[in-house]
N, C-alpha and C positions, 0 to 999 in steps of 0.2 A: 133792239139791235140784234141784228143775227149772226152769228159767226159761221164760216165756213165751218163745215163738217171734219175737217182734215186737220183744223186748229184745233175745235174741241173735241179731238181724241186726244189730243196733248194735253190740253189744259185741266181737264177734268181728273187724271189721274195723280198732277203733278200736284192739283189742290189737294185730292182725298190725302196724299202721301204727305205731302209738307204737312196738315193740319194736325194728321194722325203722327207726327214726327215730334211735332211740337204742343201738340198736347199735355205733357208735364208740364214744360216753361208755362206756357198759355197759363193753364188753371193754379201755378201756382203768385203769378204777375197778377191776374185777375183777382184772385180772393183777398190778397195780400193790399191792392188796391180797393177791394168793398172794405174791409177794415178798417183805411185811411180816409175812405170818403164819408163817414161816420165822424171823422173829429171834426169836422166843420158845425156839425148838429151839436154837439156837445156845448155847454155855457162853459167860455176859457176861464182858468185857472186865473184866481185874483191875483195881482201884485202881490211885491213883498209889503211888508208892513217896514219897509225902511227903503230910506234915499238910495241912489249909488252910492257916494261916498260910505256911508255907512257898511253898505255888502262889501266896498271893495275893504275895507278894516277887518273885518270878520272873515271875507274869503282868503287874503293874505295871511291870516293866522291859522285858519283851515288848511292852505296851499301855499305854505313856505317854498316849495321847488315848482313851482307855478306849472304839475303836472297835469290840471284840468283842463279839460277840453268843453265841458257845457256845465252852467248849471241857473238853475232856474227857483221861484218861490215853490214853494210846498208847503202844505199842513195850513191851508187857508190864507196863508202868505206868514205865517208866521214860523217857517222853516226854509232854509235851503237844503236845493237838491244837488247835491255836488257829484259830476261825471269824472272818475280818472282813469284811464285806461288800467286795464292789469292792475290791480291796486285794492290795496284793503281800505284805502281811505276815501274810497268813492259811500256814499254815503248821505244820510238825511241829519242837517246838522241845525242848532238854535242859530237863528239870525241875531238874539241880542248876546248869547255866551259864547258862541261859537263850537258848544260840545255836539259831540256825537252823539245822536238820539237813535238812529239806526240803520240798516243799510238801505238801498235804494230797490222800491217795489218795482216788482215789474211791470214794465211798458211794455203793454202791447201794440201801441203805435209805432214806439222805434223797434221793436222784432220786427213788425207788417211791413216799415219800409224797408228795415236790411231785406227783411224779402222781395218786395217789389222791385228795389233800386238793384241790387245784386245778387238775388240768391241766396242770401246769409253766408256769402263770399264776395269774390272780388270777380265777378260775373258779370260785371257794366254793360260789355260787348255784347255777351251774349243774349241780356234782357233785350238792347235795342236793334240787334237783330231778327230778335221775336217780334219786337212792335212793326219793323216793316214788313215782315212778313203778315203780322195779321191783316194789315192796312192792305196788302196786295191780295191776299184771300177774301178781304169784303170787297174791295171793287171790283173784282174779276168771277165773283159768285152769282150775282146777275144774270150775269152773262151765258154760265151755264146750263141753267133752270128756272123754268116760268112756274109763277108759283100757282100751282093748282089746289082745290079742296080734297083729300085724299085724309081717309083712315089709317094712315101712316104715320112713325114717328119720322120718314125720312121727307114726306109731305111737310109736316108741320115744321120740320126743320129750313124748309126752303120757304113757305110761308110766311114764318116770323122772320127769316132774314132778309122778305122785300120790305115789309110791314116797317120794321123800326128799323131800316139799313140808318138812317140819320144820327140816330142813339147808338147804336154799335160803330159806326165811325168815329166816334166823337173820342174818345181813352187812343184808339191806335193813332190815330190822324196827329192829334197833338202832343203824341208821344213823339211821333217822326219827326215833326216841328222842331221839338229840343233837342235833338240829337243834331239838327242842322242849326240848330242855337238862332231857331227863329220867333222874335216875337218876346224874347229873353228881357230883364231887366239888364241894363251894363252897372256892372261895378261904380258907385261914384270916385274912388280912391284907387292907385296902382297897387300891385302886389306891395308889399311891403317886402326891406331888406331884411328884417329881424323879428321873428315870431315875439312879441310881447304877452307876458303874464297875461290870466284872463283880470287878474284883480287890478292889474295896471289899466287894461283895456274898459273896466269899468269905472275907474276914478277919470279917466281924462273924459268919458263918455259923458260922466255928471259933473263935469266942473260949468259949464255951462247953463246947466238944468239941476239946478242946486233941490229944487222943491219936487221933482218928479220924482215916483214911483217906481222902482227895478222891479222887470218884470223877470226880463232873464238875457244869457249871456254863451253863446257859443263861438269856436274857432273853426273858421275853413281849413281847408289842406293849405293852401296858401299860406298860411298865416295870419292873415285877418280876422277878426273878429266882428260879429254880428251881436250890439248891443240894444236890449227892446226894453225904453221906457214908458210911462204911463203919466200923463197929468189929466186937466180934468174934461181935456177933449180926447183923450182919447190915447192910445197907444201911439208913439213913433220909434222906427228902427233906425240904428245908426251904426256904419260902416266905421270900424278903428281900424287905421294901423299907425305905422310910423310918419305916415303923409300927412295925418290928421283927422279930423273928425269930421265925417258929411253924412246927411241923413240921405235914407233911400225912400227917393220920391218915386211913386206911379207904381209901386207894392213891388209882387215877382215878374209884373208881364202879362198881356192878355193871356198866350199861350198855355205860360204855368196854372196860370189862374184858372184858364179852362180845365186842363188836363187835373189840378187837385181841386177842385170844387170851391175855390173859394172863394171863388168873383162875387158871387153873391149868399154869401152864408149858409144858411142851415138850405136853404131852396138848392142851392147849388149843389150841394152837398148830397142831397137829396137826390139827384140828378145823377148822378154820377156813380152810386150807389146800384141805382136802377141800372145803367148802361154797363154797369162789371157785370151784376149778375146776371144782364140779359147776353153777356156775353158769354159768361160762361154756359150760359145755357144752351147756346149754340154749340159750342164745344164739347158739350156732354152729350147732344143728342145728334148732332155729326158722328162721332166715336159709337155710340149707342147703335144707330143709322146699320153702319159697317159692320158691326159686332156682330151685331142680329143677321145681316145678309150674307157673311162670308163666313162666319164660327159656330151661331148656335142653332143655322137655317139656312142650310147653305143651298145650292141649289143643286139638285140629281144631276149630275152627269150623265149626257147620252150615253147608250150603250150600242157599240157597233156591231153592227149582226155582216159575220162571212159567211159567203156563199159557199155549200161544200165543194170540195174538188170534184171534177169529171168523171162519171164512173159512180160516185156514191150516192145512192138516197139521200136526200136532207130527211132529217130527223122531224 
């Protein structure tokens, strides 16, 4: 498809500019997403070595003011990992004593997503402003450069972005999706009126499932609670609030599932891995591109030659 020439004087500037603008966001969404698309590869974290009921006895003695917001098995399943915000009592504790063995290593995975999801702030807006933007910079790149063989890094830059346009759509496209909340699992349960303990949310979760495995236990902003047990099929997750108890059927959603790798495990994961950093790749060698052309190679400026005045010899 051809563009009038009158367009693509607009458009080609408004790309280099936007991309160049948003090149920090970009690379730091992108890497913080290769990161995350690595824990699909990873063999998950065993159960605890105990029931719910049993966690939620131990977590209520852990968490008397029910300031936890996640906690999960550890130490092979034979520890919990207790989240408190702000708090000396976040921490890796015995699942059968309840003591404190020590505090909580660090994740790398929840750092990557505070980066990806927000910035390691409260940047929500701004990440998914970025992802329409990228989504509008891959469809409309195309459009202003056929890709030729060229000894260039500016060549190979447009090269690879007809080559695998497929795989670099795939992170921005299904980013946009979720921001238009399409394609999303729906809640089985309403908000709830009263944020409940996490150790309450995990006793009503295993009254039911008396024999299953606690895997692990986190709270929405909402209120709600996301409870994930274990028997011998397999892991299932269960929505708590004050409405009751429904498990969440059909996982997060094609979409999500797309966008974090997990539709199909370590392959997906895989997948997804490749598309961050083929995208950062473009990002680096677009910048690169510029760098080289307008900073460290720029091009001679003509030099205007006047004519002498009347009367004088030119030199």
């Amino acid at each position: 498809m051809m563009l009038p020439p009158s367009l693509k004087r607009i458009l080609i500037p408004a790309h280099r500019w936007l991309a160049l603008a948003f090149t920090p966001i970009f690379l730091a969404v992108l890497l913080s997403g290769a990161v995350l698309a690595v824990k699909p590869m990873l063999p998950a974290e065993p159960p605890a070595a105990a029931t719910a009921h049993a966690v939620a006895q131990v977590l209520a003695q852990i968490d008397p003011e029910g300031r936890a917001t996640a906690v999960s098995g550890a130490l092979g399943g034979h520890g919990l990992a207790v989240t408190v915000p702000q708090s000396e009592d976040a921490g890796v504790y015995s699942i059968l004593t309840g003591e404190r063995i020590g505090g909580l290593p660090f994740d790398v995975f929840a750092f990557a997503k505070s980066l990806h999801v927000g910035l390691l702030s409260d940047s929500k807006l701004l990440v998914e402003i970025a992802a329409w933007v990228m989504a509008g910079l891959l469809l409309v790149a195309p459009l202003l450069a056929r890709p030729r063989l060229r000894g260039t890094v500016r060549g190979a830059h447009v090269l690879f972005g007809w080559a695998a346009l497929p795989l670099l759509l795939l992170t921005p496209v299904t980013a946009v999706l979720m921001t238009l909340h399409v394609g999303r699992a729906e809640l089985p349960l309403p908000r709830p009126q009263h944020a409940a303990p996490l150790a309450q949310a995990v006793e009503r979760a295993g009254q039911d499932h008396l024999r299953d495995a606690f895997v692990s236990a986190r709270r929405f902003k909402g209120g709600s609670v996301l409870v994930t047990l274990q028997n011998a099929t397999g892991p299932t997750a269960y929505m708590v609030s004050d409405a009751g108890v429904a498990p969440m059927t059909g996982g997060k959603g094609l979409v999500s599932g797309l966008h974090e790798g997990t539709w199909a495990g370590a392959w997906s994961g895989a997948l997804n891995l490749a598309a961050a950093l083929a995208l950062a790749a473009m990002i680096v060698t677009g910048w690169w591109s510029w760098l080289k052309r307008r900073v460290i190679a720029p091009k001679p400026q003509p030099r205007l030659l006047l004519a002498p005045p009347r009367g004088l010899p030119a030199e």
